[in-house]
Every structure is written in structure tokens, then in C-alpha cells.
C-alpha positions in Angstrom: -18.5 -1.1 -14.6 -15.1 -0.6 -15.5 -15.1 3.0 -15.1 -16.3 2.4 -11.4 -13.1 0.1 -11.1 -11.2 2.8 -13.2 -12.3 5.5 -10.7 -11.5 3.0 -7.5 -7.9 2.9 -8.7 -7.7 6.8 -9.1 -9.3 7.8 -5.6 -6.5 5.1 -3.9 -3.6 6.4 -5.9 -5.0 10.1 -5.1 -4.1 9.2 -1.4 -0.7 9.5 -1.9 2.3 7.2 -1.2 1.7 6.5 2.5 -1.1 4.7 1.3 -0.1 2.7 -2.1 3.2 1.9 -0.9 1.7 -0.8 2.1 -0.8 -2.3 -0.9 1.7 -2.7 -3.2 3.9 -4.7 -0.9 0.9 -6.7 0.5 0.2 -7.6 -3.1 3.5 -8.3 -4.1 4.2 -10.6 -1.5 1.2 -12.4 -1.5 2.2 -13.3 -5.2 5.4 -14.9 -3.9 3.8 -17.1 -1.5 3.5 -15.0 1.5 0.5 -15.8 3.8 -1.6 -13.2 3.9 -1.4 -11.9 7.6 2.0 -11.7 7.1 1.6 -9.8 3.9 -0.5 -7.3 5.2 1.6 -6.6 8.3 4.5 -6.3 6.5 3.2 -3.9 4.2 1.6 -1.6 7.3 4.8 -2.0 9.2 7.2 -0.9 5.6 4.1 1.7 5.3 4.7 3.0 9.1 8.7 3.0 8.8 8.3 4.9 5.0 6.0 7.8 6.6 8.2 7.6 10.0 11.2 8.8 7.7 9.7 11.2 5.9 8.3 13.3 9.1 10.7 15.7 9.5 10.4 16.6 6.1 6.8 17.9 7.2 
């Protein structure tokens, strides 16, 4: 069980920062009292500006 949790963690981290960067916030916020919907869109909107920046460097 724990390496199915183990290898859960890897495949999201594999997917780069465009992808851990709108989780992490979610999360963070949550744990300061942030509702939940607001959480979430606040990580996919920091998630959308992050990626939004880095396009011309692609």
C-alpha cells in the first residue's frame, strides 16, 4: 500500500511544475482556512499565470 501511495506522489511530481505548483497552493491554503473552491481556483489561476510566464521561454 504504501508503495502505491509512494508511486502516486512520483507520477504527479514527474508532471512537472505546471502541475504541482496549483496543488501545492490549493493545499496550502486550505490549511490556513481557505474554503475550498477558493483554494482550488486560486491555485489553477497562480498555475495558469506561472505557465503564462514561462511561454516564451518555449
Amino acid at each position: 500500500m504504501l508503495k502505491a501511495i509512494s508511486d502516486a506522489i512520483q507520477y504527479v511530481i514527474d508532471m512537472g511544475a505546471s502541475v504541482m505548483l496549483p496543488i501545492v497552493i490549493a493545499v496550502i491554503s486550505v490549511c490556513i482556512g481557505v474554503k475550498v473552491g477558493k483554494a482550488i481556483r486560486s491555485g489553477l489561476m497562480i498555475g495558469v499565470g506561472a505557465f503564462s510566464c514561462a511561454l516564451p521561454e518555449l
